[in-house]
N, C-alpha and C positions, 0 to 999 in steps of 0.2 A: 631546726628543720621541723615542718609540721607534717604530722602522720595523719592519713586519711582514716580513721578509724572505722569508720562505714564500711571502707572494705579491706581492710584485714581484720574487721568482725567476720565479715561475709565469708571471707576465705579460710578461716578458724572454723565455721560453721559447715561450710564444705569437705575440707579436709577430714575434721573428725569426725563426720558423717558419712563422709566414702571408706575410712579404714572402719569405722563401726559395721557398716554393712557390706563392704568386703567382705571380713571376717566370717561374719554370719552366714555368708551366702557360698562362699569357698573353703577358705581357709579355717572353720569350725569343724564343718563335716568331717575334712582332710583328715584330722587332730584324730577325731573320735574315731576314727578307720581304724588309723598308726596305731591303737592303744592297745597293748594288751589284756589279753582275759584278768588279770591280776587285776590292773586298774582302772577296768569298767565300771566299776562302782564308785570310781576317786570324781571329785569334783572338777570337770574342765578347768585346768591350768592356761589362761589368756596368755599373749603376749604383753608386757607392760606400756606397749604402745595401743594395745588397744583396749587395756584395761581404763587408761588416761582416753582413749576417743568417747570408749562408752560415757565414762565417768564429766565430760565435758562437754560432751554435746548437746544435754536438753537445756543444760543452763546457758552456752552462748547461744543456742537459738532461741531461745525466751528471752535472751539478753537482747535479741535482731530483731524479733518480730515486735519488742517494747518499742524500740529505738526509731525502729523504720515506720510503724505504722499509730504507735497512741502516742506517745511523748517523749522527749528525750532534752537531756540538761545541757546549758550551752552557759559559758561565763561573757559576761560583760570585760572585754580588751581595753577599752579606748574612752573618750570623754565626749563621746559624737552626741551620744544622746543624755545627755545633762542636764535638768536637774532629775528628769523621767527615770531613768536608770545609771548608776554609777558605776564607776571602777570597782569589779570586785563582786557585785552582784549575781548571785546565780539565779538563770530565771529556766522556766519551766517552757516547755516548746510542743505546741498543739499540732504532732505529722498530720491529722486528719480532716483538721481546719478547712483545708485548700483543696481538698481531694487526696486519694489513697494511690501512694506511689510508692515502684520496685525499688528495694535497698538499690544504693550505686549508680543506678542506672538513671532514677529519679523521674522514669515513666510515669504519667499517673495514668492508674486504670479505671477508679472509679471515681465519677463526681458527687463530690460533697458541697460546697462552697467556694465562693470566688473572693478574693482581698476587695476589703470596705475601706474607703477614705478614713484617715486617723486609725487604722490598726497598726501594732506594730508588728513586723517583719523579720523575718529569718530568711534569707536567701546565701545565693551563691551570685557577687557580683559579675559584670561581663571581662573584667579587668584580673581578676583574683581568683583564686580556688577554694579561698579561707571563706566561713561564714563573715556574712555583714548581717548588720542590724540594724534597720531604719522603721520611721513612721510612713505609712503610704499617704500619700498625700495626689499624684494624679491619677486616675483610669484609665484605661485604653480610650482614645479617641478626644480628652480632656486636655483643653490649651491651658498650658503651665505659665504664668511670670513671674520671675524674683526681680524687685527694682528696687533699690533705695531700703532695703532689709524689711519689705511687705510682700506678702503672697497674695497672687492672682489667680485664682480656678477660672476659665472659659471666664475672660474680664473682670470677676466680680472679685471684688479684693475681701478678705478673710479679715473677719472681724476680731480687734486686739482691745486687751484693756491690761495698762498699763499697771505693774505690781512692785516694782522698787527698782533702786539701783544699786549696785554695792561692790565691792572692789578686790578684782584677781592677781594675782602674782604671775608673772610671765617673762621669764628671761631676768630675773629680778626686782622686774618694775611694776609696779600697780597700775592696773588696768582699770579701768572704770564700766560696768558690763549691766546692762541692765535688760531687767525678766519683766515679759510679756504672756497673758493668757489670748491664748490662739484658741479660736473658735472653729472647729473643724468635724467633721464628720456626727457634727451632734452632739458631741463632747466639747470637751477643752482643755488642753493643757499647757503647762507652760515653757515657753523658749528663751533663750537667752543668746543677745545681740551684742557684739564687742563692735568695738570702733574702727575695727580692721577689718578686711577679710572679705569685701562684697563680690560678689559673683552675681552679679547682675545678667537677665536671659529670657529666653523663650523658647517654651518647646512645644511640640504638641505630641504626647503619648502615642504611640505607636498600637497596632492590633495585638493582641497574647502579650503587652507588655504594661509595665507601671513605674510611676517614678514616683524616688523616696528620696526625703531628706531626714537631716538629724535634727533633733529638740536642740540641738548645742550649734545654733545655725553658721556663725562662724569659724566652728572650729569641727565639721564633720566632711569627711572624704563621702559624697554621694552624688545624685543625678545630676547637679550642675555640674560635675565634670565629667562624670562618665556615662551619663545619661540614663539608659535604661534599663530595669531589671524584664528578663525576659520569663513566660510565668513557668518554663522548663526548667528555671532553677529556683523556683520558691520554694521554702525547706518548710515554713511551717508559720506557726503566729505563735506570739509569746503572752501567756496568759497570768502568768502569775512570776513574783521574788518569792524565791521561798527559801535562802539562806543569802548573806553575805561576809563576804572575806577581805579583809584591807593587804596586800599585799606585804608580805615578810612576814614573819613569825607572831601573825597574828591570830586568836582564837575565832570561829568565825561567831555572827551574833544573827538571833533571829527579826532584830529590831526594825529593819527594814520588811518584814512578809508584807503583800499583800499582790490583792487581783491587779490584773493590769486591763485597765477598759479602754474602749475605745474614745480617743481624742485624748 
């Protein structure tokens, strides 16, 4: 089961924030009334519930207002975006990037900036609850094609240069997969093509909305199925690796750091 953590931070922050200042505001006074002359001079004895709200409150709201509004750590799940980012990868996540938005709610209030072709992504797909993470690749109003595993922006097909071919395990058997630099938003990085898996189409990006695919072209859940990310669920941009972990009892290793740029 996946736990929303966003908001049972939020309601952890609430909660020992209303018994903290309950307290203060009622049930402190109360105390100090009851006491008698002997032990007016003794130190206010709290209740252990709200010895624990005091004691927890400034650090999970400094834990919420990190999370919700500068940056917040998110793991790499899946193999969508390969060779760009790995299984196991933690990467670093810019809330502010995209504009400044309410924990939970994911309002934004204030504008900062808008997603640039070849960023990579943090959202909330229209299918799903969990975070995805893709590369942007249309803008609002931008005609998409995938045909024969080449990318089309408004006709003009994305410039590729060919970088090797080399061979995956899948089901037991060797796969033959070869890696392309994708020229995209002024950068370029590289994707990798298996010999299955075409999802051949056309779209045209919708208004407040963007479509994203994965660096791991045939092997990523994104806009060619489910088309659009809408910009009410964009979490953030991913800026940097700044540890990775191989799943199981493994030590994590820094060997992977670095900025994550655009393309």
């Amino acid at each position: 089961m996946d736990i929303d953590f966003p908001l049972v931070l939020t309601w952890a922050v609430l909660i020992s924030g209303g018994i903290w200042l309950l307290d203060a505001l009622f049930l402190k006074p109360r105390r100090l009334e009851a006491r008698s002359a002997e032990e007016a001079d003794q130190p206010d004895k709290e209740p252990m519930i709200v010895e624990y709200a005091r004691s927890f409150f400034p650090v999970l709201l400094l834990v919420l207002v990190l999370r919700s509004f500068l940056a917040e750590p998110y793991q790499i799940p899946s193999e969508s975006m390969v060779p760009t980012l790995e299984v196991g990868d933690f990467i670093l996540v810019n809330k502010y990037a995209y504009g400044i938005r309410l924990p939970v709610l994911g309002t934004k209030v204030i504008e900062v900036g808008e997603p640039e072709r070849g960023d990579i992504m943090v959202f909330i797909p229209p299918h799903d609850s969990r975070y995805f993470i893709k590369r942007v690749i249309g803008l609002p109003g931008d005609r998409i094609r995938y045909e024969d595993k080449a990318l089309y922006i408004n006709d003009e097909r994305v410039d590729y240069e060919f970088v090797r071919e080399f061979y995956d395990v899948i089901g037991g058997a060797a796969v033959p997969v070869r890696a392309y630099r994708e020229s995209l938003g002024g950068g370029a990085h590289t994707t990798h093509r298996y010999p299955v898996g075409d999802r051949n189409g056309e779209w045209t990006v919708p208004e407040d909305s963007y479509f994203v695919m994965g660096d791991n072209r045939d092997r990523s859940d994104d806009s060619r199925r489910w088309k659009y990310v809408s910009e009410a669920k964009i979490v953030g941009k991913a800026v940097a690796i700044w540890v990775h972990k191989d799943p199981g009892l493994k030590l994590p290793t820094f060997e992977r750091n670095q900025w994550l740029t655009r393309g």
